[in-house]
Structures are given as structure tokens and as C-alpha cells.
C-alpha positions as CSV (number, residue, x, y, z in Angstrom):
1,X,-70.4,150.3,-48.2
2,X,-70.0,154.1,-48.5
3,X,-69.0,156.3,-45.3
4,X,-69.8,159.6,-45.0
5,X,-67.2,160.3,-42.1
6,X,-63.7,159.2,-41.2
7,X,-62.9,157.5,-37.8
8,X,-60.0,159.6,-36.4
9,X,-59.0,158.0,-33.0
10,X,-59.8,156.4,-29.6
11,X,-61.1,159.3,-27.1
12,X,-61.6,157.5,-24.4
13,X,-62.7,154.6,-22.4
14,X,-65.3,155.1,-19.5
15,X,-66.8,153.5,-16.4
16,X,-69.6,154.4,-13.8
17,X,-68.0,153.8,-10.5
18,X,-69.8,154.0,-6.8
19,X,-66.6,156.0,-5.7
20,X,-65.0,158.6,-7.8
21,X,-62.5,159.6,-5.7
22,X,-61.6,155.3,-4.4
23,X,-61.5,154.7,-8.1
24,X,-59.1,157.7,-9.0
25,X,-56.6,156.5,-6.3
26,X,-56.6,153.1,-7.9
27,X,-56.2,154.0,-11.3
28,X,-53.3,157.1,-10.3
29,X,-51.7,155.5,-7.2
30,X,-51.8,151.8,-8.5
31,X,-51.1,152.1,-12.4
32,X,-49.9,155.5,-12.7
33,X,-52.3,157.4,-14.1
34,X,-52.2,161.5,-14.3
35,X,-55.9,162.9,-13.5
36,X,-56.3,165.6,-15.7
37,X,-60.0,166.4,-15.1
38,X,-62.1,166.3,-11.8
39,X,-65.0,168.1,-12.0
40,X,-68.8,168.1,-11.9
41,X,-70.8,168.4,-15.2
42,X,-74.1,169.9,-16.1
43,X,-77.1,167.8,-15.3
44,X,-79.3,168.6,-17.5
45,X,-76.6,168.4,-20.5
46,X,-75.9,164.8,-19.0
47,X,-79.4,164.2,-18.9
48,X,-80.1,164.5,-22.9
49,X,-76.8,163.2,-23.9
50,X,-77.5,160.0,-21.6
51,X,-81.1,159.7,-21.4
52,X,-80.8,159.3,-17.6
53,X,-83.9,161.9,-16.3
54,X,-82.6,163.6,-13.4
55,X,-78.6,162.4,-13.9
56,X,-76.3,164.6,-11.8
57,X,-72.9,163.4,-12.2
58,X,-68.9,164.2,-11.1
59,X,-66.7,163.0,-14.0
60,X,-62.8,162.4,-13.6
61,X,-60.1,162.4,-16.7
62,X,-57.1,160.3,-16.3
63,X,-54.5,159.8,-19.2
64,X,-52.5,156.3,-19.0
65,X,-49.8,155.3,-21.5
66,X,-51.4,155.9,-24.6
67,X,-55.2,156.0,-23.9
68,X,-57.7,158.4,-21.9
69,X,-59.8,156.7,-19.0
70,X,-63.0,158.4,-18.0
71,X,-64.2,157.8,-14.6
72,X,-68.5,159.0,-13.6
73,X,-70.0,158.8,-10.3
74,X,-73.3,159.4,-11.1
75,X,-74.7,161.4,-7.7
76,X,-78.3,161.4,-8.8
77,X,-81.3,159.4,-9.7
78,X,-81.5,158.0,-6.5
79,X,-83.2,154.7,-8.2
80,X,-79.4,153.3,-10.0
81,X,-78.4,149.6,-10.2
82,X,-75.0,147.8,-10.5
83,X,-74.2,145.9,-13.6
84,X,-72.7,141.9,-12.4
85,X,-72.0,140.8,-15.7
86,X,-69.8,137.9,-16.1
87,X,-67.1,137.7,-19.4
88,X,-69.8,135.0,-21.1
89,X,-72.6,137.6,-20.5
90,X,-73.8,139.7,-23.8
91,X,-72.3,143.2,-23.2
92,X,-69.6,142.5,-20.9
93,X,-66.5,144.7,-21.2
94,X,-63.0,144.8,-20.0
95,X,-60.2,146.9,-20.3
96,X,-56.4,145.5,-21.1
97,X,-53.4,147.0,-20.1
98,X,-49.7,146.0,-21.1
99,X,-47.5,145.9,-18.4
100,X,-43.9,144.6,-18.4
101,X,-44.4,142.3,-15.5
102,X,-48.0,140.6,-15.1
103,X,-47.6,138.9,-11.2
104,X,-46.1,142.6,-9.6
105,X,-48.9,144.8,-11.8
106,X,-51.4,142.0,-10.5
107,X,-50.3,142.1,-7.2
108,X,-50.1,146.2,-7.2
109,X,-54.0,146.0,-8.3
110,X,-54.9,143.9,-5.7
111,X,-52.9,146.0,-3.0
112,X,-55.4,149.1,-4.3
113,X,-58.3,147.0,-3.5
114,X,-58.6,145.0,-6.4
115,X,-59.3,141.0,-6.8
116,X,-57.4,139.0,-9.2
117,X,-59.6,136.4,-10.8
118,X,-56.9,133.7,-11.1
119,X,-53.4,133.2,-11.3
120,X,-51.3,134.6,-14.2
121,X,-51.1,132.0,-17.1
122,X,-49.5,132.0,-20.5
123,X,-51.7,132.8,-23.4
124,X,-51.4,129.3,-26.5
125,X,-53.3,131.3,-29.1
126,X,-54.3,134.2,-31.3
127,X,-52.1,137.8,-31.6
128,X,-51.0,137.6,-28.0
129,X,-49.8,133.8,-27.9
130,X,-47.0,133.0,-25.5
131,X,-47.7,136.4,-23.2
132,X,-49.0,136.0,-20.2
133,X,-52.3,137.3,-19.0
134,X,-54.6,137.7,-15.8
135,X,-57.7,139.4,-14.9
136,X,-58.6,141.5,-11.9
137,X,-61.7,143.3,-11.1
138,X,-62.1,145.7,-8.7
139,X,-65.1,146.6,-6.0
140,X,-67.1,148.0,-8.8
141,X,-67.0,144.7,-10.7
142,X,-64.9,146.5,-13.4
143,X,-62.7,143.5,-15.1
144,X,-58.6,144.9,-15.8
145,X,-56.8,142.3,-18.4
146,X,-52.7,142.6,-17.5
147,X,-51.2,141.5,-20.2
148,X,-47.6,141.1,-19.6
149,X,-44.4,141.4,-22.9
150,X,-44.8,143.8,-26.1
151,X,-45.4,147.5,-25.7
């Protein structure tokens, strides 16, 4: 297959949250992130781009180690759902971050409001065999994989 384009990088990975500001602490205060955008955006631009009639949103930037988190609290429709997608549910997501300890990053999260899914265990196949792994997911039902050894 021919491309016409050339995928350059990552931008960003992005969640709707119910509280921008709740969700900011967690990310900065409990994994060190640096917020380096916090601002409204233009709703009818939002609108088009989203498809979302009526979408008035605040949208936060926060750089981690090596990757760009985007963070939306959408203020407007008033008719908005939740997602409560399990991981064997089609279109599930999560988002992994190495850490160099798995039980004090897990116990961090769930000191910033988060719940850890299980206890840490080690990991007996595929690329990340023999590190150790658990998932947390915070009040938004957003699903954090800590994945502790390699940088």
C-alpha cells in the first residue's frame, strides 16, 4: 500500500473528565505532571471539529515524561453520558506509564483519589515479561497501567 503522508509523532493522548481542575491535581500532584495549557476553547470550532452541536469545553495540557496528556471538561450539551467500559469491552482504552516502583506509584494514585484494580503482579509474557504491572482507574473510570522496570 502507497501513503501519501508520513506519520511524524505522538501528539497527544486525551480524556473527557467530569472535573478538570480534580483531574489536573491528580495527574500534576500525583505523577508529576507540568500543566502547560489551561484554557477555554472556541465552541463553535469544537463543535465542527467534534460533531458535538452545542460543545462548550475548558481544555488542559499537561506534559509527562515523554508524552502530552490532554485533559476536556466538556461544560456544555447539558444531555452528556459517562462511558463504563470494561478492558474486554470493544473500544476500551487505557493509558501506561513506566514507573520505577509499581506498589508506591500505585499507592500515590490511589492517595489522589484513584482505585487500584488489584494488587501488583508480575507480567509471564510478551515484550514486558517479568515486570510488574497494576491497573488503577480513577472517579472518571479512566484505567492508568503502572508498569514498574525499563525506562
Amino acid at each position: 500500500m502507497t501513503m501519501n503522508f508520513r506519520l511524524i509523532a505522538t501528539n497527544h493522548t486525551s480524556f473527557t473528565v467530569s472535573d478538570l481542575d480534580r483531574s489536573i491535581a491528580f495527574y500534576r500532584d500525583g505523577f508529576g505532571f507540568q500543566v502547560v495549557s489551561h484554557a477555554p476553547r472556541d465552541p463553535k470550532l469544537v463543535s465542527h471539529i467534534t460533531g458535538v452541536a452545542g460543545a462548550d469545553v475548558v481544555t488542559a495540557y499537561l506534559r509527562g515524561p515523554g508524552h502530552m496528556l490532554e485533559l476536556i471538561e466538556y461544560k456544555a450539551p447539558a444531555a452528556r453520558g459517562k462511558v463504563e467500559s470494561r478492558p474486554c469491552d470493544t473500544g476500551f482504552a487505557h493509558i501506561a506509564f513506566d514507573v520505577d516502583n509499581v506498589e508506591e506509584a500505585m499507592k500515590q494514585a490511589v492517595q489522589h483519589g484513584a482505585t487500584a484494580v488489584a494488587a501488583p503482579c508480575e507480567i509471564n509474557a510478551g515484550p514486558n515479561k517479568g515486570r510488574r504491572i497494576v491497573y488503577v482507574r480513577d472517579w472518571d473510570g479512566i484505567t492508568i497501567e503502572l508498569i514498574e522496570g525499563k525506562s
